[in-house]
N, C-alpha and C positions, 0 to 999 in steps of 0.2 A: 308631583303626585298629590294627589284632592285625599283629605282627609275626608271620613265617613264617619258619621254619628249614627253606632246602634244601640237601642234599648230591648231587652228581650223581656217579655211580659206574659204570664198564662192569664190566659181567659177562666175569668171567675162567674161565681154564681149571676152577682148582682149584672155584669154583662148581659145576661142571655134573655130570652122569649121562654115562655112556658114550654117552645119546643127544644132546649138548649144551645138555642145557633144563637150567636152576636145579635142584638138588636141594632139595626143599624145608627139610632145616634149614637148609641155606645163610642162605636170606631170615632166622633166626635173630640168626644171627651178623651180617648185614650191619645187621638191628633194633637188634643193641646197639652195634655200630658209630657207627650214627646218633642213637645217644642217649650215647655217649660224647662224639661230636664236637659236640653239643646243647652239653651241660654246657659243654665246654674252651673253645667259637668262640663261642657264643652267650650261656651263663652267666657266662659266664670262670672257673668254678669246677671244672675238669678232675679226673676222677678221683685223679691225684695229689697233688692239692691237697686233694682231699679225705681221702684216706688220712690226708695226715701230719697232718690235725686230725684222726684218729682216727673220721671219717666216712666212708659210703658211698651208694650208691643202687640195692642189689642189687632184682632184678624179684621183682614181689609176683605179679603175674596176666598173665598174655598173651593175646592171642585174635589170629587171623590169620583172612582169608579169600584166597582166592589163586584169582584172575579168570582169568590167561592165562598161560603159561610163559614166561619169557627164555628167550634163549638166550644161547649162546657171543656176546661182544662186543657185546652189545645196551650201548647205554646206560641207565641207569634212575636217575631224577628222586625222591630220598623227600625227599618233605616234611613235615615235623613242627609241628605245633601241640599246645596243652597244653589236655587236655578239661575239667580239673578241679585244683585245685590242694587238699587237704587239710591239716590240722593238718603232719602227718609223711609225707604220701602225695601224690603229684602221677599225673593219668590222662595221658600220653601217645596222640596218634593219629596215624600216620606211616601215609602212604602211596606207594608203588613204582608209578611209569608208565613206559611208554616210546614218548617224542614221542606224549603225552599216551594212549596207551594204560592204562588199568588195571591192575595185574597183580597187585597184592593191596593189601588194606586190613588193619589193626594195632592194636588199644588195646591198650597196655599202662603196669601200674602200676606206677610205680618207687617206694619207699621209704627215705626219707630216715632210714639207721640208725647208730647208735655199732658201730664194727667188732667192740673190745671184749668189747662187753657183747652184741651182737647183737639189742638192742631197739630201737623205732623211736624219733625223738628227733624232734622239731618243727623245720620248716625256718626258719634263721636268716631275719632278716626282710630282709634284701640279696638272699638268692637264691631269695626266694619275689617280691620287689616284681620282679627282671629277669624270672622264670618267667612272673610274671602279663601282661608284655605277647606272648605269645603265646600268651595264652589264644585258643580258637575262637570265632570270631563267635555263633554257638549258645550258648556258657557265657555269655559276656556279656549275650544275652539272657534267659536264666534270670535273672543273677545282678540281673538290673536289674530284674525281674519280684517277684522279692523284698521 
């Protein structure tokens, strides 16, 4: 069974357009939000944990699709699962509902790199075995198809 990272979040003032719908880099910012609190609550390896071992997980590729607008105080539900897990590269797909509404769909690729040096570095095998139980039910059937 794939474990599932959700974070539930109301859409605030500073979010919105003078017409109070989500601006859309907002959903940006709340992406890497939710891939912060991924790593820190669900990996236990929080961004500054990873600094001081002189690692990071800066975004390699993004794609968004964005269904329906929020608004001011909407609630919205993203949930994160891990599409693909790489050498040095892991594919995140997080999605934004509200009370189960669509409101955008997300892959994005995080890369596991030395701060340093700025190259990518292979994900220790601790934070790739927690990564992999939230692989997507789809990867696992690939990977079992193999």
């Amino acid at each position: 069974m794939t474990d599932t990272f959700i974070l539930r979040r109301q859409v605030e003032f500073n979010h919105c357009d003078p017409a109070g719908i989500v601006f859309y880099p907002r959903y940006f910012e709340m992406i890497s939000a939710v891939t912060e609190r991924f790593f820190a609550d669900a990996v236990g390896f929080g961004w500054t944990a990873m600094r001081e071992s002189g690692n990071g997980t800066p975004m390699g590729t993004i794609e968004a699709r964005f269904h329906a607008p929020s608004r001011l105080e909407d609630w919205l539900d993203f949930v994160l699962t891990v599409k693909r897990i790489g050498r040095s590269s892991a594919v995140l797909l997080i999605t934004g509902s509200c009370e189960g509404e669509p409101r955008f769909t997300c892959e994005a690729t995080v890369i596991h790199a030395n701060v340093d040096s700025g190259s990518s570095s292979p994900w220790p095998d601790a934070l790739r075995a927690i990564m992999s139980r939230y692989l997507h039910p789809s990867s696992q059937i690939k990977k079992d198809c193999r």
